[in-house]
Structure formats: structure tokens, C-alpha cells
N, C-alpha and C positions, 0 to 999 in steps of 0.2 A: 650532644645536643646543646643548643643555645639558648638558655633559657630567660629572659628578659622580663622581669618581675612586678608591678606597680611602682616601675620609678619616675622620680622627680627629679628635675634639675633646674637651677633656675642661674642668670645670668644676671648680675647688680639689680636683682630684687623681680627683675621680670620673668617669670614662669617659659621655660624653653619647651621641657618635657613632662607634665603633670601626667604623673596614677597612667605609664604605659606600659603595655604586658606585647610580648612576644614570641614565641617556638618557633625557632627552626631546627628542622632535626640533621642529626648529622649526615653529611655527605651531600646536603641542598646546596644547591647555587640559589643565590637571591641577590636581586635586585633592591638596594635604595632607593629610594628619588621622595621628594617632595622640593618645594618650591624654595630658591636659592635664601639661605638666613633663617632656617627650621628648624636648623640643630642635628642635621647628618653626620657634619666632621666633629659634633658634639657627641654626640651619640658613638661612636669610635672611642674616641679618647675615653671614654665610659667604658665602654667594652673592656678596652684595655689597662685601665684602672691607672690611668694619667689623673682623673677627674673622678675625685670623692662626692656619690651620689647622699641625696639629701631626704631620699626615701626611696625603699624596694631593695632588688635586688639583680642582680648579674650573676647568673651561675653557667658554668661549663665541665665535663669530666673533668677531675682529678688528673693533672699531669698533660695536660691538652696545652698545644705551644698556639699562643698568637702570633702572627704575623703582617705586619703591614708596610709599603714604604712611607717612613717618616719624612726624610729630606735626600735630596742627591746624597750619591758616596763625596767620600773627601777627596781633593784632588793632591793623591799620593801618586810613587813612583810605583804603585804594586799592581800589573798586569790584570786587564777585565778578567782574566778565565780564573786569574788566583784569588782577585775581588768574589768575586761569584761563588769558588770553593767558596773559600772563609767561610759563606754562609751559612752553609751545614756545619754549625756547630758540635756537634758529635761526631760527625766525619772528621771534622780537624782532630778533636782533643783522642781519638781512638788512633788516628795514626801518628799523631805524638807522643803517647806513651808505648805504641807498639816497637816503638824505635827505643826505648830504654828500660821496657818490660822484660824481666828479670825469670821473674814466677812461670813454670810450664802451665800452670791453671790460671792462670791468668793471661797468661799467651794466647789460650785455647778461646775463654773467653773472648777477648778483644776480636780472635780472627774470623770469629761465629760469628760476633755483631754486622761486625765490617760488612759478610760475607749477606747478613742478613738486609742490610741497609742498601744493599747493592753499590757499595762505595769504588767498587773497580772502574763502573762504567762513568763516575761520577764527572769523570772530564769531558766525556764523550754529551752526557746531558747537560753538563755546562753551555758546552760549544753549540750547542742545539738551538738552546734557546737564547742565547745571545745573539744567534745567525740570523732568529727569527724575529727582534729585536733590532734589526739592519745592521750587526758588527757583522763583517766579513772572517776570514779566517786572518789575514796581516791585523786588522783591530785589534783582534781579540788578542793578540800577544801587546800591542803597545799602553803603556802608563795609564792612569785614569786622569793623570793631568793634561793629559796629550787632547783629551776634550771638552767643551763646557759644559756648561751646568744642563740645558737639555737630555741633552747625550746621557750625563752622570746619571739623569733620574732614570732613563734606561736603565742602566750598567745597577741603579738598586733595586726595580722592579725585576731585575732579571737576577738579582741576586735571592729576596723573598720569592720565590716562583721557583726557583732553585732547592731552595730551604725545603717547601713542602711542608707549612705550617697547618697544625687539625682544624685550624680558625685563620678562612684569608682572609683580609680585613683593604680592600681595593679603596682608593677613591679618588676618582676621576683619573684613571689611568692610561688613556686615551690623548691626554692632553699633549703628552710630548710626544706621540706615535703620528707618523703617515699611516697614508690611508692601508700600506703592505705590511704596514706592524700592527693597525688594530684586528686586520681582519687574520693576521695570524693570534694576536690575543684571544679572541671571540674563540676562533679553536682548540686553543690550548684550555682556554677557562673550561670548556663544555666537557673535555676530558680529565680534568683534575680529579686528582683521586677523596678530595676531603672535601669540606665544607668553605664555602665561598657567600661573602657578602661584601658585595660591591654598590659604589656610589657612582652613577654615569645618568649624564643627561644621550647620550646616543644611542638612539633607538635602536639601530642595528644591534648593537651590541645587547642588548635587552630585551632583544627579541630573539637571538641564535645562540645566547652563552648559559641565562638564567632560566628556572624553571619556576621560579615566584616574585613576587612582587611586593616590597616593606613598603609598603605609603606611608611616611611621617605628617601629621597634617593636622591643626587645630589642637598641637599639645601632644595627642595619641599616635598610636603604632597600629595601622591595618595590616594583615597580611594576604595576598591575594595569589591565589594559586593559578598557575599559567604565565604566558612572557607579557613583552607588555601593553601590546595590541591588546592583548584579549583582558588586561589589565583598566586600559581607558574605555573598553568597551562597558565594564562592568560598573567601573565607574559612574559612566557617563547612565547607564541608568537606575545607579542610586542617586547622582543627582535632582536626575526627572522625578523620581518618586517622592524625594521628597521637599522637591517644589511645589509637586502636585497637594502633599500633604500640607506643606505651609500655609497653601493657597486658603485650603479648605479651613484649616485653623484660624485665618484671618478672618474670613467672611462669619464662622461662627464668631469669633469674638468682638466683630463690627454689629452684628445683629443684636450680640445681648447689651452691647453699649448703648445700642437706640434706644432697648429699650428704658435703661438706665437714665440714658439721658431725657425721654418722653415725662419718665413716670416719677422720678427721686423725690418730687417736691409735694407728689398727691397720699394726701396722708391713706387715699383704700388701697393707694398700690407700693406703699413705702418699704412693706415687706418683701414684696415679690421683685423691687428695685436691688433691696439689700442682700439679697441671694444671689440675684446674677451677679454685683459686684462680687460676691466670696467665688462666684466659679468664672470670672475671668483672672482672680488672685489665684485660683489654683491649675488656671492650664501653664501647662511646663510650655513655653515657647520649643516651638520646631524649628533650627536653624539647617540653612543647606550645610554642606560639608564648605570647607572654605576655598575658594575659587581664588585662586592664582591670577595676578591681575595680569590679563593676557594684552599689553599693552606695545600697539600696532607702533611700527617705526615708520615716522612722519617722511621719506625720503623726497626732497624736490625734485622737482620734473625741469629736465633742461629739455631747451630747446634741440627743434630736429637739422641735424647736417648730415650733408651728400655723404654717401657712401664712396669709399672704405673709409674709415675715420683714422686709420692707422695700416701699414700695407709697409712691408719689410722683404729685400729683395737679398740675396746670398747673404747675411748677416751674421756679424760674429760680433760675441760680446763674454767681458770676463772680468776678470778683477786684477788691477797691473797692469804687467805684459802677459798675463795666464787665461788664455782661452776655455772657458767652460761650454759654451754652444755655441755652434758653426752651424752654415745652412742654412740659416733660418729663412724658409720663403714662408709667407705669414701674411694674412687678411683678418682686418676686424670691422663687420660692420657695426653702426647702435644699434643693433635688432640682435646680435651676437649674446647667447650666454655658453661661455665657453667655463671646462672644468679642466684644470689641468692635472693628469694622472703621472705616476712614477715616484722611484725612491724618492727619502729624502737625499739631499746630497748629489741628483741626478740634475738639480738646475731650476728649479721647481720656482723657488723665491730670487734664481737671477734673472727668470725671464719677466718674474714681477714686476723688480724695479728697473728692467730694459723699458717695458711697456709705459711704467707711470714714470719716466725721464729720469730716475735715481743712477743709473748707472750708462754710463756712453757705451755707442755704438762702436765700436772695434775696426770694424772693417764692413763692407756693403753701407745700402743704402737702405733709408727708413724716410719713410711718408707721411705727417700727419698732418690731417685737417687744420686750418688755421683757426683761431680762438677753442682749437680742444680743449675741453678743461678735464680733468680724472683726479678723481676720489683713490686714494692708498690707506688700507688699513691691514698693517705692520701683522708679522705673525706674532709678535712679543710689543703688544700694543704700548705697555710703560715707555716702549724705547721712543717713541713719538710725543708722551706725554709730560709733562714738568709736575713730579711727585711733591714738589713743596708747594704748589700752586693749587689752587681751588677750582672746580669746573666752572664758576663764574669769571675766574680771572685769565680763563684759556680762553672763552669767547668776548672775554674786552677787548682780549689782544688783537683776538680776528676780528672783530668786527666792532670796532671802539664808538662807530657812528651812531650803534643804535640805542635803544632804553635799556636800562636794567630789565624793566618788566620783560622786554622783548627774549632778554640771553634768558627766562628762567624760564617763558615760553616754552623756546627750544628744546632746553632741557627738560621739560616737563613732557614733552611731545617723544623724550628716548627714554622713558621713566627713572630720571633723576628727577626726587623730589626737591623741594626746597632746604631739607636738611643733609641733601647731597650735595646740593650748591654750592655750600659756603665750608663743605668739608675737603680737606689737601688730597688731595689724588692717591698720595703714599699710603691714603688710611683708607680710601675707597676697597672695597671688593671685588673680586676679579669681574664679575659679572656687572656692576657700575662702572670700572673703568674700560670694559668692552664696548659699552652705551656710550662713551663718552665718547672713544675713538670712533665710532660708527658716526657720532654728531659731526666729528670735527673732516672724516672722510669727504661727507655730504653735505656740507654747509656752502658749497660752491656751486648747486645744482651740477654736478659732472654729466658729462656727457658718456664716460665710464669709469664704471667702476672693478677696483683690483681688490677682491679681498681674501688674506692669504690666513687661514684658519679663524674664520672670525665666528666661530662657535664655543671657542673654547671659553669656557667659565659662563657662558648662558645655560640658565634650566631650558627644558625643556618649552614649556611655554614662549618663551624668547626664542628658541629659535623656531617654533611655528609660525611666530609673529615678524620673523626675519625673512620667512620663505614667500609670504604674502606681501610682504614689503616689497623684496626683488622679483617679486611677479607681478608686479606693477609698477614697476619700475619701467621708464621708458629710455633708456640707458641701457651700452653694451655692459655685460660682467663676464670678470675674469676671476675665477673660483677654486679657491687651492680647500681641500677639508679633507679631513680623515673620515666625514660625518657622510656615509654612503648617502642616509634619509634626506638630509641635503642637496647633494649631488642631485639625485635621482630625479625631485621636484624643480629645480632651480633651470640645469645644466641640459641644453641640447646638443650641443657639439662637444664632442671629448677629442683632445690633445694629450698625446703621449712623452713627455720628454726624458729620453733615455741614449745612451751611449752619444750624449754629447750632444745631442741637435733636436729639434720637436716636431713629431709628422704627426697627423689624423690619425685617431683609432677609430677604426672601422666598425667592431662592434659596440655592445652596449657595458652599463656598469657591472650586468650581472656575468656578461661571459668573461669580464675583466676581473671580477672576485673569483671566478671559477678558474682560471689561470692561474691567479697568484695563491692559491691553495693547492693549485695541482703542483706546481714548484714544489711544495712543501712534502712532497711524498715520494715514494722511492721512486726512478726511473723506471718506467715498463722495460721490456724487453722489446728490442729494435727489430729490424731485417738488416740487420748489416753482417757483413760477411762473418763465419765463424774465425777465421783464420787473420782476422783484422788484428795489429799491434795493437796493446794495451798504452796506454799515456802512462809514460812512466813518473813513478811517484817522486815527488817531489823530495829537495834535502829536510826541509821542515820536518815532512812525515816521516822518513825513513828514523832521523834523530826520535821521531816521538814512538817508532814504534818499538825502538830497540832499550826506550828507557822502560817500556812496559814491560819487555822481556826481562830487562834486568829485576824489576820492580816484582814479578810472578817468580822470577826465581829463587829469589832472596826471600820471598814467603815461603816456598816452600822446603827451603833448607831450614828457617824458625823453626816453623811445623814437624817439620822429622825432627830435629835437634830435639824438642818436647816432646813428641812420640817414643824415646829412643828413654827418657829420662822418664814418662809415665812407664815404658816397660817395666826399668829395674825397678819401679816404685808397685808393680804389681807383681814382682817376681819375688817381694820382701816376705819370706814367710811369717814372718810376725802382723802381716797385713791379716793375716787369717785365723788368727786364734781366735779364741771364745770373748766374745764381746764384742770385738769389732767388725760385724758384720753390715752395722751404719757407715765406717769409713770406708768398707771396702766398695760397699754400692756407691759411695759418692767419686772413688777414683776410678770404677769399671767407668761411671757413667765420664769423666773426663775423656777415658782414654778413649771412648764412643765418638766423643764429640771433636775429640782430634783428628781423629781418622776421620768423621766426616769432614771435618774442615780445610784436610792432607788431600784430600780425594778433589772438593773444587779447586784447591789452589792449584794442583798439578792438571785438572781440565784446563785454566783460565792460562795458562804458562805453557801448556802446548796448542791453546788458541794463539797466545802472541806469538810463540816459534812461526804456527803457521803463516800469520796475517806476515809476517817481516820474511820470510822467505817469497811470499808473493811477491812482493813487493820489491824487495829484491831480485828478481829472475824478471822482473818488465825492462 
């Protein structure tokens, strides 16, 4: 259990977290969220005792491991499946001393643990969740430097998730996953066997993974039971209620003012004047809960041109001389809001910058409307933006002709305030410099717009106020998000881009989430002939099954080695004389637990004989 006690935290004098309590009991999935700059990634570092609280308390069982990812892994030469081991720190340090553990009762030990931990399959869950995570099976054997920093914060999310920590400590874990890695997230989370508190603005995810709801908001911790529809639901009417209460609080304390103000000066009513003033001193003000400023993105309206505005005829496009999508026969009118689905890696963000002119045409032909103009906003928006630069010095650049007043306008119309204005981009927050790039996308009235994850680092509120936006937007959009709740309101026509080239999906988002979760599950049984050849196993496998075999054997030879050595040690008549009837219970009970441990190893080792002789005889 999590127990989260009257604390306080304050940041160079300003109050983050005043006098906030919370319970979550073990084995919950919860939901964080409150409005971006609350103090969620604060509240973490709390938890895990990075940040020394300034009143209350944080308590958890005794011996309970937190876990979270801090930052990408490093980029070493050590293979993602052995990054991932490493993890499980007890898995490692059991099978390092199992290799120079000397002692038969300590052998015995270590191979109960092992056996207890389920460390045999440990490769096998590795590989699982790395797969689910977008590494294939060649990834997963190559370097961690072999890919970037995106990637790496996979390869550590997949390593904590691995671990199996009693406290998972999420936030915003979605950010670096396609849309086929959160909706395998959202599955795996719902199944974890511990306690889970995660920080996400994506409703999907907060609707199918958790089963409560942490609202951080005006200082305090609510906790709201249910996901998180039913979360804003309940909300929404504690808000009304106590509007309604405000209301009526006003009007009383407007009434006794009048009469205040009527009578203060008349000496028969001076009394009954100085009563009302003591009982508008003592009503406690009713304030609503604190409303997240749900601030609409100002998008321009361009002008209407003839359809198609963009029309691609056999088209091939890539990077070099290296073809990533071929095929391409393609129509976009400005009435279009297209979603593009598939891996990451499938071509996703090439077909991006084919569309907004980043990357040439290859081969075929391509058509666009003359004066087309299109909005691109970057999946890793920094890369677009100048971090020593201030968001007022990015709109002198663009547009030097007009007022200051005008750029702060702007800016104020994507909710950058004035003290965002003149602050470097480097120090902006994810969610300000998402605003920023959204401004600088649309600052040309585009005729379309490309935007390739442009959820990530907005709360919630912001991207309600995104989906309204491009619903009124009279402009084509082309829409990359992992954010289904997005997709779903935004996107009419879905495009699939996979094995190289991009055709129309035919169904909708949900029979497209119901697919890439049926992937995730064992193959049914076919009608294909019984007598059909097997595909024979691959060299990779055959090497990995024969090193299991070696691996179960060699356990099982320890195990009797010590079997053999607790005999004579039970065959010791002197084990049995008078008094030591405490040792001899403690060596009966070893050589119990050897033999149980003799008995799975020699299961697990003629599992691997069997699995390698299949595999062998295909």
C-alpha cells in the first residue's frame, strides 16, 4: 500500500504540494493527471525519495522496490535482450554467485530462489516484451547504440516492465510508442501483477489500463475511483455543484452588503449594520475546483482551391539511393483528414515529409496545386525550433514586418503568456514548446496541414482544445498519433502504411486496435493440412535452444553434486546424538529442498531436450 501522508512541497518559495494525503492499495493501477506544471513529475521524485519533503509523509511496505524510467539506457555495445536482463537485479546477482557458489546449502538456496523467480523463462519474457515494444527478433540481439535516443527510452521502459517493480512509477510512457506499442502497453499495464501509478495525458490509455483516478489540483490529491471518462464525469458534477453553491454564496453576501451599505451611517440601525459586516467576515469563500485553462488554438483559415491539392501517381520515395515506399498512388483533397496507421519504422514520418516537400520524389509523378502552402509540425518539435532563441525572436524571424504587440498576440492566442515570450525555447516545457511549433506550423494559413505526434507533452485539456481546433479547421490534415481519442474525433479516412507502400484501410480504428492485439496472442489453430512441413527453425534458434539445454544440464549436475554431499552429511551418525536434533531438522529440511529443486531442474532439461530435438527433426 501507498500511503501518501499531509505533504508539502514547495518549489523557490512557491507551494507545489500543501497538506496532501493519499491511499492506494496494493496491486491498483492509477491514473495521474492534473494540468501540465502541478507537480506530477514532482510528486514521483517524492515518492522515490530524490526530493526531501518539507512536511508529511510517504510510506510503502518494508522491502517494496520502486521502479521507474529515469532517462534512456546508455548507448553501449551490451545487446537490448542483456540491457533488459540486467534489469532484474536479483536475477543477475543469483546467477553470478551460482557460478562460484561453493556451499551445498547455499547452492540449494540460490536454485529455490532462481526457480522461485521464474528466472529460466527470463529470456523468453524479455524477448516478449521488447517484441511488444516494436524490437523484432534481429534487434533484439543488436547493440544499444545501434539506436537513438527514442528507441533507447523503449529498450529502458522495457527493461523497468521487465524488473517487476511492487511500485511502477510510469510518466508519460506513451510518448515514444506508435500507436502498435501503446495499445500493446495499455495490455500489459492491465495485466501487471503489482501496483502501478502512472502519469498520461491519453485517454485511451486511462480508460483501458487504470482502475482509478489521482487528480492533483489546487495543491491537493483527489482520488477518484473508476477510469477516466467516469472520472470527468464526476468531476464535472462537483464542478456544477459547486458553482451552484458559489452562486448562492454571492447573492447572500451581496444582500447583507446592501444592507450594510443602506444602514452603516443611521445610528437605530448601526447595530444590525455591524452584525452583517461580522457575518460576511465569517463566511469561508466557496471557490470552484481549479479549471484548467482550456485555451482554443487560434488556427487561420486559408483560402479554398480546386481539388485534389496534391495527387501522386506510381511514386517512390526514400532516403539516398534507399527506397522506403513504392507505389504510391495517392489523392488529397482540403476536405481530407487523413490518419496515417502502421509500425514505427514502416514509413510513417517518410510519407510526412514526401507530402510537406522535405524529401523528393524518387521516381513517378506528383501533382500539387499551384500556391499550396502546408503547415509541418516535426515529431521531435525542438528539431524545428532554435533552443537559444525566445518565442518572440522566432516570430521576428517570420514575420519581422509586423508589431511586437502583434507576435505576443499570436502567442497568446497558443497559450504562451508574456513570460513565455521572452523565455529561450531550451527552458520552455514540452507542452509550451509543442504550442510553439503548432504557432509556427500555421502561421501561413496552410491549405494543409501534416502533424506527426503533436500530442505529445499537451495535458489533456490541450488536446481537447486541439481536436476543436482541427474541427474547424477548413484545411486537408494529415495525422500521425499514438493518441486513438485523437484519431477517432479528428481522422475520416485511415491509410495504412506497411510493407513498403500506403493503401486505404478499409475498416475503422477499433477493428484496427482489435487486430493489432489479436497479433499479440497465440495463433489459433488453422484448417491446413495435418501433414503439412513445419518451417524449419531457424540457426539463431537451434544455437539458443541448445545453449538451454547446456544451461538445464549443468544445473542439474550442481544439484545432485549437492544431493550427493547433503547424503553423506545425513549419513553422519554424529548428526544424531542427543542434542542435535535443531541441526538435524535444519539439514533434513535442506536435503527436502534439494530434491525439490533436483526434480524442476531435471523437468526444465528434458523440456529443453524436447523443444531441441523438435526442432531438430523439422
Amino acid at each position: 500500500m501507498l500511503r501518501i501522508q499531509d505533504i508539502t512541497y514547495s518549489v523557490e518559495g512557491r507551494p507545489l504540494i500543501d497538506s496532501a494525503s493519499a491511499t492506494i492499495p496494493t496491486g491498483h493501477k492509477v491514473g495521474l493527471v492534473g494540468r501540465n506544471g502541478t507537480g506530477k513529475t514532482t510528486l514521483f521524485r517524492l515518492i522515490r525519495g530524490e526530493l526531501a519533503l518539507e512536511g508529511g509523509s510517504i510510506s510503502l511496505p518494508s522491502k517494496a522496490r520502486i521502479g521507474g524510467v529515469a532517462q534512456e539506457v546508455p548507448s553501449s555495445g551490451v545487446s537490448l535482450t542483456d540491457t533488459v536482463l540486467a534489469a532484474d537485479t536479483e536475477r543477475a546477482a543469483l546467477l553470478a554467485e551460482a557460478d562460484s557458489a561453493s556451499d551445498p546449502a547455499r547452492i540449494a538456496e540460490i536454485q529455490t530462489r532462481l526457480t522461485d523467480i521464474d528466472a529460466w523463462s527470463a529470456e523468453a519474457r524479455a524477448a516478449s516484451i521488447l517484441k511488444g515494444l516494436g524490437f523484432d527478433d534481429a534487434d533484439q540481439k543488436r547493440p544499444c547504440s545501434d539506436f537513438s535516443g527514442g528507441w533507447r527510452m523503449r529498450v529502458a521502459l522495457a527493461a523497468v516492465l521487465f524488473a517487476q517493480p511492487d511500485l511502477l512509477l510510469l510518466d508519460e510512457p506513451t510518448n515514444y510508442l506508435d500507436l502498435e506499442g501503446a495499445l500493446w502497453l495499455e495490455s500489459y499495464l492491465a495485466k501487471y501483477p503489482h501496483t502501478v501509478l502512472i502519469v498520461s495525458h491519453d485517454r485511451g490509455l486511462l480508460n483501458r489500463a487504470v482502475g482509478a483516478i489521482l487528480h492533483l489540483e489546487d495543491k491537493k490529491l483527489t482520488l477518484y475511483q473508476g477510469n477516466y471518462d467516469t472520472f470527468a464525469e464526476t468531476r464535472a458534477a462537483r464542478l456544477a455543484v459547486a458553482e451552484a453553491e458559489a452562486k448562492k454564496q454571492e447573492a447572500r453576501r451581496a444582500h447583507l452588503q446592501s444592507f450594510v451599505d443602506r444602514f452603516r451611517y443611521k445610528a437605530s440601525k448601526a447595530v444590525q449594520a455591524q452584525s452583517r459586516l461580522k457575518m460576511i467576515a465569517k463566511m469561508k469563500p466557496i471557490t470552484s475546483p481549479q479549471e484548467a485553462a482550456l485555451r482554443a488554438f487560434t488556427f487561420p483559415e486559408p483560402e479554398e482551391m480546386s481539388p485534389p491539392i496534391i495527387q501522386i501517381e506510381g511514386g517512390v520515395t526514400g532516403y539516398g539511393g534507399t527506397e522506403v515506399l513504392k507505389r504510391l498512388n495517392l489523392r488529397i483533397d482540403q476536405d481530407d483528414r487523413i490518419a496515417l496507421l502502421g509500425k514505427n519504422g514502416q514509413g510513417k514520418s517518410t510519407l510526412s515529409k514526401l507530402l510537406a516537400d522535405r524529401l523528393p520524389l524518387m521516381a513517378g509523378k506528383m501533382t500539387r496545386s499551384s500556391k499550396l502552402r502546408i503547415g509541418y509540425f516535426a515529431q521531435h518539435q525542438v528539431d524545428e525550433l532554435y533552443v537559444d532563441e525566445t518565442p518572440i525572436d522566432h516570430l521576428r524571424r517570420l514575420r519581422p514586418e509586423e508589431a511586437p504587440a502583434k507576435w505576443r498576440a499570436r502567442l497568446a492566442g497558443f497559450g504562451l503568456a508574456a513570460a513565455q515570450a521572452e523565455t529561450e525555447v531550451g527552458r520552455l516545457s514540452g507542452g509550451q514548446k509543442a504550442r510553439l511549433s503548432l504557432l509556427i506550423a500555421t502561421i501561413d494559413a496552410p491549405h494543409m496541414l501534416i502533424l506527426d505526434e503533436p500530442t505529445n507533452h499537451l495535458d489533456i485539456e490541450s488536446r481537447e482544445a486541439l481536436v476543436e481546433a482541427l474541427t474547424a479547421y477548413s484545411g486537408a490534415v494529415i495525422l500521425v498519433s499514438h493518441d486513438m481519442h485523437l484519431l477517432s474525433l479528428v481522422a475520416d479516412r485511415l491509410w495504412l502504411v506497411s510493407d513498403g507502400t500506403v493503401n486505404p484501410y478499409d475498416g475503422d480504428l477499433e477493428s484496427y486496435r482489435a487486430l493489432l492485439l489479436a497479433r499479440e496472442k497465440p495463433a489459433a489453430k488453422t484448417g491446413a493440412p495435418k501433414h503439412a512441413k513445419p518451417k524449419r527453425a531457424s540457426r539463431d534458434v537451434l544455437i539458443a535452444l541448445r545453449a538451454d539445454v547446456r544451461k538445464s544440464e549443468a544445473r542439474v549436475e550442481k544439484l545432485s553434486e549437492m544431493r550427493e554431499k547433503l547424503d553423506e552429511k545425513l549419513a553422519d551418525p554424529t548428526l544424531y546424538e542427543p542434542g542435535k536434533a535443531a541441526d538435524m531438522a535444519v539439514w533434513q529440511k535442506k536435503h527436502a529442498e534439494c530434491i525439490e529443486a533436483l526434480e524442476r531442474a531435471e523437468g526444465l532439461w528434458m523440456d529443453a531436450l524436447e523443444k531441441l530435438e523438435q526442432a531438430e527433426a523439422q
